[in-house]
Biotite code that builds the C-alpha atoms (Angstrom):
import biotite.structure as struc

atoms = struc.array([
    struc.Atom([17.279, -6.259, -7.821], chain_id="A", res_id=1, res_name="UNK", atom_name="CA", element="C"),
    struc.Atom([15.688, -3.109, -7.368], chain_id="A", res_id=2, res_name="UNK", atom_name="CA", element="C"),
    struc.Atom([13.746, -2.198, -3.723], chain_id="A", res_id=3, res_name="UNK", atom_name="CA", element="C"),
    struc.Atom([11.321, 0.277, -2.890], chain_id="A", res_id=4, res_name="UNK", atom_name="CA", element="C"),
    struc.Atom([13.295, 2.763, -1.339], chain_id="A", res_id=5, res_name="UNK", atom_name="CA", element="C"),
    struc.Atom([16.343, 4.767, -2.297], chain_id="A", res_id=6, res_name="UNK", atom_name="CA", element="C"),
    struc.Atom([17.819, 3.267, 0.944], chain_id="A", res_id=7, res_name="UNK", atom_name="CA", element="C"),
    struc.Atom([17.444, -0.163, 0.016], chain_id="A", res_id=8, res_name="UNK", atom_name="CA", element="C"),
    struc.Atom([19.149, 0.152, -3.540], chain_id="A", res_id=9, res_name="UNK", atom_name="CA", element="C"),
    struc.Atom([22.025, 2.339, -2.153], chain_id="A", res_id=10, res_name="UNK", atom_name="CA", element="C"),
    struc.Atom([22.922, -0.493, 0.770], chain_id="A", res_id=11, res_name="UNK", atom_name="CA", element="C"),
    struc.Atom([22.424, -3.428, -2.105], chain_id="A", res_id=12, res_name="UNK", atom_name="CA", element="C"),
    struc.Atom([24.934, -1.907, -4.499], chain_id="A", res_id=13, res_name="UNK", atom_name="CA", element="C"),
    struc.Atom([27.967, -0.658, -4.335], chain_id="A", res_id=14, res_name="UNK", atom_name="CA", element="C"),
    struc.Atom([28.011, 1.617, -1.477], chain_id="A", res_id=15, res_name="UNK", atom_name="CA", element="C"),
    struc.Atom([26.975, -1.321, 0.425], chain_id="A", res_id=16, res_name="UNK", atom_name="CA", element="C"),
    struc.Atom([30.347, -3.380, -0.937], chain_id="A", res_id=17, res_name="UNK", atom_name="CA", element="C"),
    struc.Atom([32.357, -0.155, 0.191], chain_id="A", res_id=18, res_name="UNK", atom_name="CA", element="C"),
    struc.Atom([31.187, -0.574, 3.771], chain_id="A", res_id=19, res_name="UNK", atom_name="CA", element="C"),
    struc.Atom([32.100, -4.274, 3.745], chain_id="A", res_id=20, res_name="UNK", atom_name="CA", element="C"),
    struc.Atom([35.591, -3.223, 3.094], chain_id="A", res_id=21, res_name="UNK", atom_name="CA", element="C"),
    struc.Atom([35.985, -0.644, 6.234], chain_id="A", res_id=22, res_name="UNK", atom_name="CA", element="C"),
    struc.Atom([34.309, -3.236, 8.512], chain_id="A", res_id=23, res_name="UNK", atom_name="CA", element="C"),
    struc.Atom([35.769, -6.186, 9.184], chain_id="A", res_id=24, res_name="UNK", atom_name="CA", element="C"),
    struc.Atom([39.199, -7.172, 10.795], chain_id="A", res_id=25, res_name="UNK", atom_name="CA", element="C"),
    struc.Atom([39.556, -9.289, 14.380], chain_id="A", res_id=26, res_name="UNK", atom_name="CA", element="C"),
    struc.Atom([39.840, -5.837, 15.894], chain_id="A", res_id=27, res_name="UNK", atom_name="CA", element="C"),
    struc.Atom([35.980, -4.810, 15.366], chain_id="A", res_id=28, res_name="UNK", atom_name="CA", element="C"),
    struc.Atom([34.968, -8.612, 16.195], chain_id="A", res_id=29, res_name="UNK", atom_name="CA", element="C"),
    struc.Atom([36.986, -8.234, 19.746], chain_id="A", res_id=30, res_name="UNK", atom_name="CA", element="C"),
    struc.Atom([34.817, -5.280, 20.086], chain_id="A", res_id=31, res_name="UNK", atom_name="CA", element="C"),
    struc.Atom([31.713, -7.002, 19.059], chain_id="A", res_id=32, res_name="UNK", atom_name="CA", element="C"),
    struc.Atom([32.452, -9.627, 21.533], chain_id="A", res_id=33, res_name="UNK", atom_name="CA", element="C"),
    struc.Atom([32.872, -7.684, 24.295], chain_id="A", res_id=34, res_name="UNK", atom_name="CA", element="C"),
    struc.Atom([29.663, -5.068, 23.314], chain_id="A", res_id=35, res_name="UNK", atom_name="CA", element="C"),
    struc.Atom([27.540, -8.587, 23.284], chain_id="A", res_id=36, res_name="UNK", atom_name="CA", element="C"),
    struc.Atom([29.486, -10.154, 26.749], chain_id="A", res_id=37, res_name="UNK", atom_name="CA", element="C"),
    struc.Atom([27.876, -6.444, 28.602], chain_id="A", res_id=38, res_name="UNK", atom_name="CA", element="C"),
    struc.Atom([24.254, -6.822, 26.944], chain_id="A", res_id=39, res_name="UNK", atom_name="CA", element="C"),
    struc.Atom([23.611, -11.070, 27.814], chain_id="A", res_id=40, res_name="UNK", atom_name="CA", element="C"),
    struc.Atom([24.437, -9.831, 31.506], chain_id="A", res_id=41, res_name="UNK", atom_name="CA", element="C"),
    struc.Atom([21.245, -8.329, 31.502], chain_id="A", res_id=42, res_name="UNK", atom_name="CA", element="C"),
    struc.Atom([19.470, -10.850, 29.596], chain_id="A", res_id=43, res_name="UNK", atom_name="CA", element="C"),
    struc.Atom([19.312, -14.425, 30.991], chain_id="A", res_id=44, res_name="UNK", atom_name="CA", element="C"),
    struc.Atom([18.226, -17.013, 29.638], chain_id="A", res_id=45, res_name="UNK", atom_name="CA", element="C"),
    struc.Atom([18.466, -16.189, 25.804], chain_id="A", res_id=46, res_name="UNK", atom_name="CA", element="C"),
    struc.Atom([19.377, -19.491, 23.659], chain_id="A", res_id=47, res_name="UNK", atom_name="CA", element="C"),
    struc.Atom([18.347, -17.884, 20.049], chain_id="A", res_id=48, res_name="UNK", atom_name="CA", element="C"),
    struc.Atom([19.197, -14.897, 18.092], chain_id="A", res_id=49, res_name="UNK", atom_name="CA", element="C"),
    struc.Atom([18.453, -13.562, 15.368], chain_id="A", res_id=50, res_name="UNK", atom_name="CA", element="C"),
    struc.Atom([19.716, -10.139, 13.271], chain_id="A", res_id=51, res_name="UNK", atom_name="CA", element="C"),
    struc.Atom([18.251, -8.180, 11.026], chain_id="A", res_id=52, res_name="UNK", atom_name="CA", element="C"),
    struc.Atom([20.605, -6.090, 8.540], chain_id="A", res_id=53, res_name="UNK", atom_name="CA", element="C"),
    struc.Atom([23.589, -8.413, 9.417], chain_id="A", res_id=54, res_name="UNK", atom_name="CA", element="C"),
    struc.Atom([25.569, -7.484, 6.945], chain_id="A", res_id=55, res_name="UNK", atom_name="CA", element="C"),
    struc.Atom([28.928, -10.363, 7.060], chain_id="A", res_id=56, res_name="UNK", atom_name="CA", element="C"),
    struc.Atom([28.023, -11.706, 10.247], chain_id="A", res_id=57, res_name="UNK", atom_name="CA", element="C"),
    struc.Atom([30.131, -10.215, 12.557], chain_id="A", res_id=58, res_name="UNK", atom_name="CA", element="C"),
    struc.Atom([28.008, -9.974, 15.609], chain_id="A", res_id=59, res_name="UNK", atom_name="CA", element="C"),
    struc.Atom([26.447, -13.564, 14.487], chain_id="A", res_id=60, res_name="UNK", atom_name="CA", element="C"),
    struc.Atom([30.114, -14.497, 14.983], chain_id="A", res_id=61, res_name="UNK", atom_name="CA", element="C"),
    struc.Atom([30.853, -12.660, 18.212], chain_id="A", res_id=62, res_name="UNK", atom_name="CA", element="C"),
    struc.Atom([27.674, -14.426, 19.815], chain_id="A", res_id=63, res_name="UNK", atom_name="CA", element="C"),
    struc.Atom([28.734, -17.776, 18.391], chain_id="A", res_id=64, res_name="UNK", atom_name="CA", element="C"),
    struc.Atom([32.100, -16.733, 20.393], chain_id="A", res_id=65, res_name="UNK", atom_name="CA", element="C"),
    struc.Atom([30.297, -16.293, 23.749], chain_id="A", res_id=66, res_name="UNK", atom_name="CA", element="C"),
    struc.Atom([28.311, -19.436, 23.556], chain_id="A", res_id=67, res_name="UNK", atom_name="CA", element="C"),
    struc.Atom([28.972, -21.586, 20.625], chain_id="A", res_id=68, res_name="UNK", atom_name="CA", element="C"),
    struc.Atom([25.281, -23.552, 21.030], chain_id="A", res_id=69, res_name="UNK", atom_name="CA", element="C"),
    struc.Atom([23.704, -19.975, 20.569], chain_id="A", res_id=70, res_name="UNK", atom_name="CA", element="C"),
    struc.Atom([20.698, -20.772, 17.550], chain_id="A", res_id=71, res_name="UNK", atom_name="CA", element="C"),
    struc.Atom([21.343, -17.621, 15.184], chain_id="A", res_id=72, res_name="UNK", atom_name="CA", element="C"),
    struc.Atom([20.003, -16.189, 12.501], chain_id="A", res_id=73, res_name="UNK", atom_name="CA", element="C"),
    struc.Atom([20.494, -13.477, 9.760], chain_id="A", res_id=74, res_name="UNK", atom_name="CA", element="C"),
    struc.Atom([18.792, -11.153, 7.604], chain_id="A", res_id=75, res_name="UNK", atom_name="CA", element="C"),
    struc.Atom([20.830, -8.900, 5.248], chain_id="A", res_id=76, res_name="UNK", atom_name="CA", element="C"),
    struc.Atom([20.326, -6.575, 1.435], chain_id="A", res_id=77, res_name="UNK", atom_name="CA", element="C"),
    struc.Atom([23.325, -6.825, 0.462], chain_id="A", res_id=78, res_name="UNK", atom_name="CA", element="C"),
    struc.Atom([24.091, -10.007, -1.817], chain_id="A", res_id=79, res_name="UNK", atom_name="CA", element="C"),
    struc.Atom([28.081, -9.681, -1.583], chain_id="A", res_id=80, res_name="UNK", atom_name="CA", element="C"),
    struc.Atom([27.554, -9.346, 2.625], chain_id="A", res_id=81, res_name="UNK", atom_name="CA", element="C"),
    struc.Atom([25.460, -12.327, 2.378], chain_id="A", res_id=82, res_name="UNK", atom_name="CA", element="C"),
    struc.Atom([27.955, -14.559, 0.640], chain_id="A", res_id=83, res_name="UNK", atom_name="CA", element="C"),
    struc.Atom([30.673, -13.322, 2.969], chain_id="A", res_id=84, res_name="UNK", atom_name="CA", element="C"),
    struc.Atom([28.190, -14.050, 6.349], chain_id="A", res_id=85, res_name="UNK", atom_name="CA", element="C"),
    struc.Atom([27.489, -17.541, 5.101], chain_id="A", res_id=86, res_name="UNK", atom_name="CA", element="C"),
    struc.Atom([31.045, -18.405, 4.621], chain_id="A", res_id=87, res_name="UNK", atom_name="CA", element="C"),
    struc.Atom([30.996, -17.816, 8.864], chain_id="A", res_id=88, res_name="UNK", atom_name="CA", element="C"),
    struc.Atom([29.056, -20.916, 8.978], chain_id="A", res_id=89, res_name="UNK", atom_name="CA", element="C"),
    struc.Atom([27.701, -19.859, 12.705], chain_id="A", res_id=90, res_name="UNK", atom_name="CA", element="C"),
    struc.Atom([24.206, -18.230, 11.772], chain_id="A", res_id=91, res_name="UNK", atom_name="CA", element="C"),
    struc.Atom([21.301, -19.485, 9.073], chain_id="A", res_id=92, res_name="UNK", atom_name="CA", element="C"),
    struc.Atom([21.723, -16.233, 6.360], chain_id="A", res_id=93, res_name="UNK", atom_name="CA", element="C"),
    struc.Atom([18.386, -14.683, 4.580], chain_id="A", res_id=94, res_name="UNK", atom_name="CA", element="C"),
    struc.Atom([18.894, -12.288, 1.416], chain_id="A", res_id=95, res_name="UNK", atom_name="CA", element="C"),
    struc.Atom([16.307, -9.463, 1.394], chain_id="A", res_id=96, res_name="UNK", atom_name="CA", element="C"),
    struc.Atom([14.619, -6.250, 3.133], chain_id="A", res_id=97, res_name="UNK", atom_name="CA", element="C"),
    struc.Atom([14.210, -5.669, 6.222], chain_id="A", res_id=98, res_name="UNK", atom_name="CA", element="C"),
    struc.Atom([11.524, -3.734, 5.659], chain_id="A", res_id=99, res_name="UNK", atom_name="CA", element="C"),
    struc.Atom([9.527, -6.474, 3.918], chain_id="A", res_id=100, res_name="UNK", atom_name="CA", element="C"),
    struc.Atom([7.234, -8.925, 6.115], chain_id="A", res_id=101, res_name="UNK", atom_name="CA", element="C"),
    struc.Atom([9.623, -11.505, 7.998], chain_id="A", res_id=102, res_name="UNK", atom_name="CA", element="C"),
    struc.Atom([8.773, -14.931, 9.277], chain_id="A", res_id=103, res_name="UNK", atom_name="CA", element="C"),
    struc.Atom([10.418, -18.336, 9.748], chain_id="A", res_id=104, res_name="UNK", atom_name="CA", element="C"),
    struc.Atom([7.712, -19.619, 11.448], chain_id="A", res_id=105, res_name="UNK", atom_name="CA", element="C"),
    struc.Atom([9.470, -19.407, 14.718], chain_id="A", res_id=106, res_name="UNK", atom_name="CA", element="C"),
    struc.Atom([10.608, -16.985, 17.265], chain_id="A", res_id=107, res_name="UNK", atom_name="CA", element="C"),
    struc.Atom([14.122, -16.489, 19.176], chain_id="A", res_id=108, res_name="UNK", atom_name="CA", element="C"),
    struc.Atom([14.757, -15.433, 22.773], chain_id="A", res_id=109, res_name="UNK", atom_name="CA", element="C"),
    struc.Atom([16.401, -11.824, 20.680], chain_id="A", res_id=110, res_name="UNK", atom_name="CA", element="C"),
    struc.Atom([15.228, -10.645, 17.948], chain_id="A", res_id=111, res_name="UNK", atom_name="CA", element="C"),
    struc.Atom([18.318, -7.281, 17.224], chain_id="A", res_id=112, res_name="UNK", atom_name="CA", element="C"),
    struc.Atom([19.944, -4.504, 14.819], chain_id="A", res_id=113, res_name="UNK", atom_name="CA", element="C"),
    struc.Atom([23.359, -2.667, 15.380], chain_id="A", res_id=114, res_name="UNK", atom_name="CA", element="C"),
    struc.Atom([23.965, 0.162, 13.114], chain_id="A", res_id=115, res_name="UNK", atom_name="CA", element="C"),
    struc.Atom([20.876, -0.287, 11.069], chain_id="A", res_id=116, res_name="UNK", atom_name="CA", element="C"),
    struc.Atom([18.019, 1.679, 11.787], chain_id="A", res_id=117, res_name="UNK", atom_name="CA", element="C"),
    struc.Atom([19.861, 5.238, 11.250], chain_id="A", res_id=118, res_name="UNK", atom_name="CA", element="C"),
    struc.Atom([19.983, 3.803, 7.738], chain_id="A", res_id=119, res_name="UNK", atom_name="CA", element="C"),
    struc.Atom([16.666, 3.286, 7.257], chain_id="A", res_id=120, res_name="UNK", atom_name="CA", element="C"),
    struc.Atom([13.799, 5.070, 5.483], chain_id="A", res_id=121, res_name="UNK", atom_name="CA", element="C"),
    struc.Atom([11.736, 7.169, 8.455], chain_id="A", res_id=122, res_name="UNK", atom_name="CA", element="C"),
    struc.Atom([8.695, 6.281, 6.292], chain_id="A", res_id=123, res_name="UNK", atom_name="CA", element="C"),
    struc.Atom([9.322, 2.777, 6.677], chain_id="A", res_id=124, res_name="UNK", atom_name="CA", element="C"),
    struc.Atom([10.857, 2.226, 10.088], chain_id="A", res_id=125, res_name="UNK", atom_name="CA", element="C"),
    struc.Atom([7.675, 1.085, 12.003], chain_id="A", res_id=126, res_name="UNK", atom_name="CA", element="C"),
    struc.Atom([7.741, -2.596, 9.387], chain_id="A", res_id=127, res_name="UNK", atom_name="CA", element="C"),
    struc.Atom([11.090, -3.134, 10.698], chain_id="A", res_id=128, res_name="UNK", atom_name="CA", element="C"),
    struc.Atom([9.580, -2.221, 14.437], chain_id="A", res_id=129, res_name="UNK", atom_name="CA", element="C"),
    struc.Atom([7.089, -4.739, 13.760], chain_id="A", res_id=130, res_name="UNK", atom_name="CA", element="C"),
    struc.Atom([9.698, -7.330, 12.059], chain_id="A", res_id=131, res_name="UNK", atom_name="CA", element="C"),
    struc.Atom([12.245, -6.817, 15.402], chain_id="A", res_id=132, res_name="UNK", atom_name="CA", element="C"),
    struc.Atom([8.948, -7.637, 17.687], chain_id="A", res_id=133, res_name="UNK", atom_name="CA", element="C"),
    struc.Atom([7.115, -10.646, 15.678], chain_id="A", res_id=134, res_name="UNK", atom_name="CA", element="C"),
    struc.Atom([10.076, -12.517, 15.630], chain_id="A", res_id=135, res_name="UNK", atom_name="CA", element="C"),
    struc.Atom([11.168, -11.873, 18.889], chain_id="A", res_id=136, res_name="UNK", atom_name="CA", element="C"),
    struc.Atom([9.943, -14.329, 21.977], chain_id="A", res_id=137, res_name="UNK", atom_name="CA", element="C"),
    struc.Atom([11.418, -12.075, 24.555], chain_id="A", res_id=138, res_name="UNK", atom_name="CA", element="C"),
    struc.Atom([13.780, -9.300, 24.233], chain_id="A", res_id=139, res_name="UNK", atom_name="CA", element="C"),
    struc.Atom([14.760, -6.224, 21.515], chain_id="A", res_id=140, res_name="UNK", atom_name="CA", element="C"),
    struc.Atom([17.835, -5.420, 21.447], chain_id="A", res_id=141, res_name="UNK", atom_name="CA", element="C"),
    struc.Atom([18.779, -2.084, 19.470], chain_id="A", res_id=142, res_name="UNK", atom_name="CA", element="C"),
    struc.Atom([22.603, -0.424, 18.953], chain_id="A", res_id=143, res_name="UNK", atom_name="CA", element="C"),
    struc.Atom([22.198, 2.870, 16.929], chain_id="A", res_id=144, res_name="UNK", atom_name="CA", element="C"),
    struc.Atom([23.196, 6.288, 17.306], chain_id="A", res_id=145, res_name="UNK", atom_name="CA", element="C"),
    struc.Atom([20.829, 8.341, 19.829], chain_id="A", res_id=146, res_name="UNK", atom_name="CA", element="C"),
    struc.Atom([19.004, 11.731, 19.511], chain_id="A", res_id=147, res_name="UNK", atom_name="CA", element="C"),
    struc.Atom([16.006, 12.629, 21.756], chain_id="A", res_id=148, res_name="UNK", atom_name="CA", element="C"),
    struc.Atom([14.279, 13.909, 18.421], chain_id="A", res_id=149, res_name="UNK", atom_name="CA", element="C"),
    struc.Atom([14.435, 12.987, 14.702], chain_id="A", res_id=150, res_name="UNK", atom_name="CA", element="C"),
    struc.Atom([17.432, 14.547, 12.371], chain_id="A", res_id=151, res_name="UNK", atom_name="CA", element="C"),
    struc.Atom([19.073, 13.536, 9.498], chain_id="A", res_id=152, res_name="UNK", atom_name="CA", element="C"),
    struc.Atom([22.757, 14.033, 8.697], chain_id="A", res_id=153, res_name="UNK", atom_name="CA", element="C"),
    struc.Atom([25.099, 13.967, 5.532], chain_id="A", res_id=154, res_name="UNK", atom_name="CA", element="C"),
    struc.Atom([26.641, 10.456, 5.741], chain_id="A", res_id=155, res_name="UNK", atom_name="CA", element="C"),
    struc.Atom([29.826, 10.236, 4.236], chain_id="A", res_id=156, res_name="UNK", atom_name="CA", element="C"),
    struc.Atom([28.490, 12.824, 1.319], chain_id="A", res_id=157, res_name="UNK", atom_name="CA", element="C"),
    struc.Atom([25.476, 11.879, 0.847], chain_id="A", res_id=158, res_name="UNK", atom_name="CA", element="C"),
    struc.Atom([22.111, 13.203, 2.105], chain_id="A", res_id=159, res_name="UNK", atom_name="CA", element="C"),
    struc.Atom([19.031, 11.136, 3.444], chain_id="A", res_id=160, res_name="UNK", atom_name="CA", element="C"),
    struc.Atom([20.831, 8.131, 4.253], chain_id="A", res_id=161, res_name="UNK", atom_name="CA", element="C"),
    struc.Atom([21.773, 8.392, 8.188], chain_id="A", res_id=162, res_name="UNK", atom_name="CA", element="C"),
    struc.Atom([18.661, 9.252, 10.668], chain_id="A", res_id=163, res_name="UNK", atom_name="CA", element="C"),
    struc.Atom([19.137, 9.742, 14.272], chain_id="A", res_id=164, res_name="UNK", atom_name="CA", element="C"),
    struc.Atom([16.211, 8.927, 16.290], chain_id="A", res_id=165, res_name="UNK", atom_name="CA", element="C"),
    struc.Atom([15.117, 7.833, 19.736], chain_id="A", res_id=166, res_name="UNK", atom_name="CA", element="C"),
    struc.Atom([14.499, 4.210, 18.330], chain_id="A", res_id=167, res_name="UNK", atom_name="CA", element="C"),
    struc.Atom([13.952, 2.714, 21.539], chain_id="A", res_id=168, res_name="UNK", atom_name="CA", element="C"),
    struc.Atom([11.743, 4.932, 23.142], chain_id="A", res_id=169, res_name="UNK", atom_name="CA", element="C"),
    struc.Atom([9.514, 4.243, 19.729], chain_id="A", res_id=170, res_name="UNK", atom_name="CA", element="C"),
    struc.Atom([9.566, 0.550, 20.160], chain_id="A", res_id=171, res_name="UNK", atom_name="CA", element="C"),
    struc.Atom([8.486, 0.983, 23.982], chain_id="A", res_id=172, res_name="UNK", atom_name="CA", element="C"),
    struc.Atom([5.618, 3.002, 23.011], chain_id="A", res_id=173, res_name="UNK", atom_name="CA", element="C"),
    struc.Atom([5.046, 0.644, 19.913], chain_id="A", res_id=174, res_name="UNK", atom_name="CA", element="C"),
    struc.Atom([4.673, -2.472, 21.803], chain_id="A", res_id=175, res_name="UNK", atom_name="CA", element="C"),
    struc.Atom([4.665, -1.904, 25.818], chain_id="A", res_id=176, res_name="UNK", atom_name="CA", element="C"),
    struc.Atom([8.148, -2.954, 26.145], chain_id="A", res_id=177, res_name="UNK", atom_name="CA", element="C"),
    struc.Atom([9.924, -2.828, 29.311], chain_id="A", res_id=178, res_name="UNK", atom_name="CA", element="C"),
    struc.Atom([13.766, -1.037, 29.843], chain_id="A", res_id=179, res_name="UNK", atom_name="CA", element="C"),
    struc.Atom([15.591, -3.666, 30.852], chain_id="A", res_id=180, res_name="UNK", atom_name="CA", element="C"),
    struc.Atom([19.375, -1.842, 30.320], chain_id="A", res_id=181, res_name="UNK", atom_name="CA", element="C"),
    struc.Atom([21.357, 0.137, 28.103], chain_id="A", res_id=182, res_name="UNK", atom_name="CA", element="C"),
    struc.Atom([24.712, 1.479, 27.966], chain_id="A", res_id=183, res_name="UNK", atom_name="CA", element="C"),
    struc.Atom([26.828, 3.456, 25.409], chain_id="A", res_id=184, res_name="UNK", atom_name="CA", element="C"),
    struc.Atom([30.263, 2.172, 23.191], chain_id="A", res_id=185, res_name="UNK", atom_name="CA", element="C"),
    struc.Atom([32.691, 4.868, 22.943], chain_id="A", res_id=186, res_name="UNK", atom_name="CA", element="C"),
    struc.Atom([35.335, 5.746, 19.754], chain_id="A", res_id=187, res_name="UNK", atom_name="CA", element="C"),
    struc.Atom([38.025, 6.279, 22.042], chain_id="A", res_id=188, res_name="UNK", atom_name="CA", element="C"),
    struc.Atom([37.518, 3.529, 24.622], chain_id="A", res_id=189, res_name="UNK", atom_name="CA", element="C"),
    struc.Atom([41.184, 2.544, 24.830], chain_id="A", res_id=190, res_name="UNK", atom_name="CA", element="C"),
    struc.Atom([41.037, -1.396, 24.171], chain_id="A", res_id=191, res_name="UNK", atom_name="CA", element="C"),
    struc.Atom([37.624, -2.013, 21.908], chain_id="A", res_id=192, res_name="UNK", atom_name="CA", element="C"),
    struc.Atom([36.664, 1.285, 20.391], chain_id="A", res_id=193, res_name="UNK", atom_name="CA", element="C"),
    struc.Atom([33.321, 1.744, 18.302], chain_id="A", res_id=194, res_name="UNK", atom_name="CA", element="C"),
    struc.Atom([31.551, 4.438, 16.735], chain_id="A", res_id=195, res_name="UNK", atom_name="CA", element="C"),
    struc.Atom([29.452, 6.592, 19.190], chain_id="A", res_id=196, res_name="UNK", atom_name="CA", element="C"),
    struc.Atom([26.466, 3.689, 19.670], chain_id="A", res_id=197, res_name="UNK", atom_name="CA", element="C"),
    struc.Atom([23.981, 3.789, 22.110], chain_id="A", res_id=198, res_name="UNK", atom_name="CA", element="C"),
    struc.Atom([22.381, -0.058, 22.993], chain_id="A", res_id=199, res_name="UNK", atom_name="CA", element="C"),
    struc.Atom([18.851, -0.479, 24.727], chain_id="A", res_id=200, res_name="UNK", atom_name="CA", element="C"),
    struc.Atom([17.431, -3.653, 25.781], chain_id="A", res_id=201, res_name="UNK", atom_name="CA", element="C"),
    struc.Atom([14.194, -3.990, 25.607], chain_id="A", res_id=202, res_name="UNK", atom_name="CA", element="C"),
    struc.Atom([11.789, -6.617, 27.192], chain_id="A", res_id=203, res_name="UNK", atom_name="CA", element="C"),
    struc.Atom([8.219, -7.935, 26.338], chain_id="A", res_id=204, res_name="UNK", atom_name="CA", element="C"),
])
């Protein structure tokens, strides 16, 4: 299939494959875990999730390890990834673009990306702002790497394909959300290490 945006097609294909390969492993889904264990502390209350760019479903799986009556849901690009996710059997798994209308004709209590919007065409970030809030009854939830003002750096040799961004501070303004925490996830934290991530939750 071939998308709108050089983005899209570069995450569908093979590059997208590639990145399935150097994530995945109990290790990262520990860390997962324990990343979504800090977030619910500050969200009570949430029942349903759902994720948009999920790739295989490891943080679908890490919240189905926290509370295994959790209602989850996926949205992913990558065909291979969504195979993979559905295997998981913890999450209902859409194939398509985030940056395409979504609706199930429902809401859930979070509505979330993690490593996802950095990837995402600038142009085209405010449909997936809108996406993350329709389908969202109560809180945002976004992990992606911070910067107070827009840049855009070579990712793994290639140009245009990793933005940083103050993503959160966009939504608030967006939508009138509310703070309601955030915290960072370290690369050298000495028992679940991640890349450099920055999570905000955000409430309507």
């Amino acid at each position: 299939m071939v998308y709108r945006t050089e983005q899209e097609n570069f995450w569908s294909g093979e590059f997208g494959e590639a990145y399935i390969e150097r994530n995945q492993g109990e290790r990262l889904l520990a860390a997962n875990t324990v990343k979504f264990g800090q977030v619910l502390r500050s969200a009570p209350g949430i029942r349903s999730a759902v994720e948009l760019g999920c790739n295989i479903g490891l943080n679908l799986q890490a919240l189905k390890r926290l509370n295994k009556d959790f209602d989850l849901c996926g949205y992913e690009i990558n065909e291979v990834a969504v195979g993979k996710a559905r295997e998981l059997g913890v999450a209902e798994i859409h194939q398509g673009s985030i940056i395409e209308p979504l609706s199930l004709g429902r809401q859930f209590d979070l509505a979330f990306t993690s490593g996802v919007l950095i990837h995402i065409n600038p142009d085209e970030l405010g449909k997936v702002y809108d996406n993350l809030n329709a389908l969202s009854s109560r809180y945002i939830l976004v992990v992606e790497y911070y910067n107070p003002t827009p840049v855009t750096v070579n990712y793994r040799g290639h140009e245009n394909r990793l933005f940083k961004r103050d993503f959160a501070g966009e939504l608030i303004d967006r939508f009138g959300l509310k703070l309601r925490d955030y915290g960072f996830l370290y690369h050298r934290d000495n028992y679940f290490p991640q890349d450099d991530l920055t999570w905000f939750l955000l409430e309507k």
